[in-house]
Steps between C-alpha positions, in 0.01 A plus 500: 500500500263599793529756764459374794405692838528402824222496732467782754691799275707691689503751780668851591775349652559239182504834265641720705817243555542446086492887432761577739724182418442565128426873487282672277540841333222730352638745245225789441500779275173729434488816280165709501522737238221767400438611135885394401660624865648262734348619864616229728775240412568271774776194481490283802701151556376334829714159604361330767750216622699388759845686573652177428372499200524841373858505581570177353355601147574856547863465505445229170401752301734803637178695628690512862672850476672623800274283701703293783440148532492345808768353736451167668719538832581103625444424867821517642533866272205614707642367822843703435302805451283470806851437685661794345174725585474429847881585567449831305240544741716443799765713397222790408383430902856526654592812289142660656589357811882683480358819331248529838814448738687737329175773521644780724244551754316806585650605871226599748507832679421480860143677571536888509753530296433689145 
């Protein structure tokens, strides 16, 4: 069975595409001891993927937590929303606009007077 490769190899782009649609994980651990003592212990797990990705196998395994997934709002969810916001905003505007009326205003004192 031969490898075969195909001509040109790949670019950044090419790699950079797989490890995010794949993901890739590098799981580290160093110990430098002297004469029997442990000086520095360091344990490091890097993933580099996608968020697609990570959630997808994250919440596989159970490694999710109290992590909250996304919510895909539809269209016509977003549209009700926007609706809902802008009269929110209008009634905000007229309460300002009632508060301002309502104001008692400071009475002017004819000149001379203290």
């Amino acid at each position: 069975m031969n490898v075969e490769r195909t001509p040109g190899g790949y670019s950044l782009v090419d790699v950079l595409d797989r490890v995010l649609d794949k993901g890739i994980v590098i799981d580290a651990w160093v110990r430098v001891a002297l004469v029997g003592i442990d000086l520095i212990t360091i344990e490091a797990r890097v993933v580099v993927s996608s968020i697609d990705t990570y959630l997808r196998y994250a919440q596989a395994i159970g490694a999710l937590g109290n992590v909250a997934t996304p919510r895909v709002v539809s269209p016509q969810a977003h549209e009700a929303l926007a609706a809902e916001n802008a009269a929110l905003r209008s009634l905000l505007a007229q309460g300002a606009a009632t508060r301002a009326a309502r104001a008692p205003r400071p009475r002017r004192r004819p000149p001379g007077t203290p």
